[in-house]
Backbone as JSON, one array per atom type, in Angstrom:
{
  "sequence": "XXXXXXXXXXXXXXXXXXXXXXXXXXXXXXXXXXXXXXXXXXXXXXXXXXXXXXXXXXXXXXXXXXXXXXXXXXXXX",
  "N": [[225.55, 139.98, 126.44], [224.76, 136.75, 124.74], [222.27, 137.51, 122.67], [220.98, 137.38, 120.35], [221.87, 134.38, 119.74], [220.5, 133.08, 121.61], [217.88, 133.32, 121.09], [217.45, 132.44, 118.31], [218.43, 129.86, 119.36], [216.2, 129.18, 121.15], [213.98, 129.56, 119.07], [214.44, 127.2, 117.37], [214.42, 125.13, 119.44], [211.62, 125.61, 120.66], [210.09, 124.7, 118.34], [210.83, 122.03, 117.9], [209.93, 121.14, 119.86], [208.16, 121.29, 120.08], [207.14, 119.65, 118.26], [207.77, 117.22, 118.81], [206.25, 116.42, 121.43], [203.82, 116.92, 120.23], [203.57, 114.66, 118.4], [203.85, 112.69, 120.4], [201.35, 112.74, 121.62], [199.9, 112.61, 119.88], [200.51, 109.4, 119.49], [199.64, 108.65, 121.51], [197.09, 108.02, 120.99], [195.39, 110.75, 121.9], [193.22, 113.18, 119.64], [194.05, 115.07, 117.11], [193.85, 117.97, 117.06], [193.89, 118.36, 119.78], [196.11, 117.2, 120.26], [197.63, 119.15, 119.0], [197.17, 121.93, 120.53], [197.85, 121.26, 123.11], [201.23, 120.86, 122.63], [201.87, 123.05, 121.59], [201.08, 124.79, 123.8], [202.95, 123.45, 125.91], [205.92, 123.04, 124.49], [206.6, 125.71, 123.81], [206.37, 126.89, 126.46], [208.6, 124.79, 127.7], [210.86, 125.44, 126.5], [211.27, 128.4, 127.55], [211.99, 127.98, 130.31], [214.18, 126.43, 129.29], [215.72, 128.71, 128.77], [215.46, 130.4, 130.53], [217.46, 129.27, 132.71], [219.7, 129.27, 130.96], [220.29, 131.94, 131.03], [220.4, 132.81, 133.84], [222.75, 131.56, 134.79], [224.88, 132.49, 132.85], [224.7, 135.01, 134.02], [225.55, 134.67, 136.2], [228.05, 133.66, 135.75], [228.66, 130.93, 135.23], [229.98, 127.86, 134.49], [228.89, 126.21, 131.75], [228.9, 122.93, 130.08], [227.49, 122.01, 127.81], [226.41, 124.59, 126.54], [228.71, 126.49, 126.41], [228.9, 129.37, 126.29], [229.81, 131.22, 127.76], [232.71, 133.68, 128.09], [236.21, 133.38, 127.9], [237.85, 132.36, 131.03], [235.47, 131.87, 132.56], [233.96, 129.83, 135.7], [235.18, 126.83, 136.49], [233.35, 124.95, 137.37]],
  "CA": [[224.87, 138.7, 126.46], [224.81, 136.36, 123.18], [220.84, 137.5, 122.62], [220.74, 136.59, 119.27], [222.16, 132.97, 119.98], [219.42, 132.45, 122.35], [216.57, 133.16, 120.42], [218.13, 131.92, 117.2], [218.05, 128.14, 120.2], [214.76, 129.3, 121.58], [213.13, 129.3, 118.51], [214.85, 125.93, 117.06], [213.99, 124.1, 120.71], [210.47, 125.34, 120.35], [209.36, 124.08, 117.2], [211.24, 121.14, 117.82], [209.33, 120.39, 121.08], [206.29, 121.12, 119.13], [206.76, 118.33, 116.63], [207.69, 116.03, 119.73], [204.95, 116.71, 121.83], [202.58, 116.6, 119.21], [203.81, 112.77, 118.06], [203.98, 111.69, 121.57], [200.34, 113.03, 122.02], [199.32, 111.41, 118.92], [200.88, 108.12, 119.68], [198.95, 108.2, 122.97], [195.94, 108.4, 120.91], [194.72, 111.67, 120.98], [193.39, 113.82, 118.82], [195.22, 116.02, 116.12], [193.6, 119.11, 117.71], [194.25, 118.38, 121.25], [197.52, 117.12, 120.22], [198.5, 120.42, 118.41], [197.14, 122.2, 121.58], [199.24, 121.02, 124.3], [202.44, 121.16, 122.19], [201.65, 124.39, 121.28], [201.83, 125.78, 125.31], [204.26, 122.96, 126.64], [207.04, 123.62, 123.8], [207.42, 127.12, 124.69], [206.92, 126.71, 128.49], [209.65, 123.87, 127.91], [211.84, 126.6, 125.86], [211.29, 129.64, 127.92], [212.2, 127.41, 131.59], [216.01, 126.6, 129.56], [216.31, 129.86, 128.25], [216.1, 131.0, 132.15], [218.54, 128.68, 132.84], [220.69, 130.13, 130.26], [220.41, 133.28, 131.4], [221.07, 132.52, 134.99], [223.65, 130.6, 134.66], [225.25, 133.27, 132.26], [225.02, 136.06, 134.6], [226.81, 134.24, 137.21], [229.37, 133.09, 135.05], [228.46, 129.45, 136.03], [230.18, 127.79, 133.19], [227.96, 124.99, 131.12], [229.42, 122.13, 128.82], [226.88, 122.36, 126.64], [226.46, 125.79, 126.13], [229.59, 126.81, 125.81], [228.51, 131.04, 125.8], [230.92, 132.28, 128.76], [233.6, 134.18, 127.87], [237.31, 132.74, 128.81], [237.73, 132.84, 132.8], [234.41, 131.06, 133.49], [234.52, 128.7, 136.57], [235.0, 125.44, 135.75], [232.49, 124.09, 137.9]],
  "C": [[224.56, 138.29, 125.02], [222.82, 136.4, 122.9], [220.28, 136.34, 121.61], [220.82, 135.09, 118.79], [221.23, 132.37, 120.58], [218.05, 132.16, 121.88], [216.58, 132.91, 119.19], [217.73, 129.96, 118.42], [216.74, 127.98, 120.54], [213.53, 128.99, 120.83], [213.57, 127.64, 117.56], [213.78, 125.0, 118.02], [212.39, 124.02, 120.13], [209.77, 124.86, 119.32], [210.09, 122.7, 117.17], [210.36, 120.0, 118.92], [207.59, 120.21, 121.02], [206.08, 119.78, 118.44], [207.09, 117.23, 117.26], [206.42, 115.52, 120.45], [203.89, 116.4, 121.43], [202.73, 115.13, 118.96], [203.38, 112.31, 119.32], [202.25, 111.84, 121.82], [199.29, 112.06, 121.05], [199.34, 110.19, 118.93], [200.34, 108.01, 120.99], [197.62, 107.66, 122.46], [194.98, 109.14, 120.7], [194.52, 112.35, 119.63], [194.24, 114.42, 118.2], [194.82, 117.75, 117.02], [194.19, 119.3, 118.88], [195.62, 117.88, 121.03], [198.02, 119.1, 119.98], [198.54, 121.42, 119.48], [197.89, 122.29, 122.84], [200.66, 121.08, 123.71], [202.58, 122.38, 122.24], [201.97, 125.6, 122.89], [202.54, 125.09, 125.4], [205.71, 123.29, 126.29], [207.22, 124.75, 124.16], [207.49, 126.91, 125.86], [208.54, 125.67, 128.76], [210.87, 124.93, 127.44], [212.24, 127.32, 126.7], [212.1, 128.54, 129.59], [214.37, 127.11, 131.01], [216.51, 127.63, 129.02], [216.54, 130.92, 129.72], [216.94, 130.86, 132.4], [219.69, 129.19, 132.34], [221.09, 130.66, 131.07], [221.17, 133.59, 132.93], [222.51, 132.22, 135.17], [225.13, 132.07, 133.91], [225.58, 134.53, 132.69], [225.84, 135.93, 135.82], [227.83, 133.35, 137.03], [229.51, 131.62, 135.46], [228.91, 128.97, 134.43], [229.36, 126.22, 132.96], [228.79, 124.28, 130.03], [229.18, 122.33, 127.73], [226.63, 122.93, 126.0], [227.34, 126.82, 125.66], [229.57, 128.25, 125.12], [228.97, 132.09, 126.78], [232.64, 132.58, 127.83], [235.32, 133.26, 128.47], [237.47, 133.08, 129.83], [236.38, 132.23, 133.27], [234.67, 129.92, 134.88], [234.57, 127.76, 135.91], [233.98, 124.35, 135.82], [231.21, 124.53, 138.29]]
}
């Protein structure tokens, strides 16, 4: 399994969903605290839910467009 690929994406996504999160929270209005807060769990919870996916997906050779981390012979569909 490509580990290192995943958590090499895992940690990209999450700090990426941090610095979304956080804007969108800010542009609602809230605080900077309570912004940084909810990014802070949602970004990982948002991470860790497509890194399942991955994984799933990966062990039953379900092949993904986007991901593109099955070996040749994946289904197609």
């Amino acid at each position: 399994m490509p580990w290192k690929k995943w958590i090499i994406q895992f940690s990209i996504m999450s700090v990426t969903l941090i610095l979304v999160f956080s804007g969108v929270q800010l542009a609602k209005g809230h605080g900077p605290d309570e912004s940084l807060l909810f990014a802070a769990f949602w970004g990982p919870c948002t991470a860790t839910v497509f890194l399942l996916t991955r994984i799933y997906y990966f062990r039953r050779n379900i092949r993904c467009v986007v991901c593109n981390d099955l070996p040749n012979g994946g289904r197609p569909d």
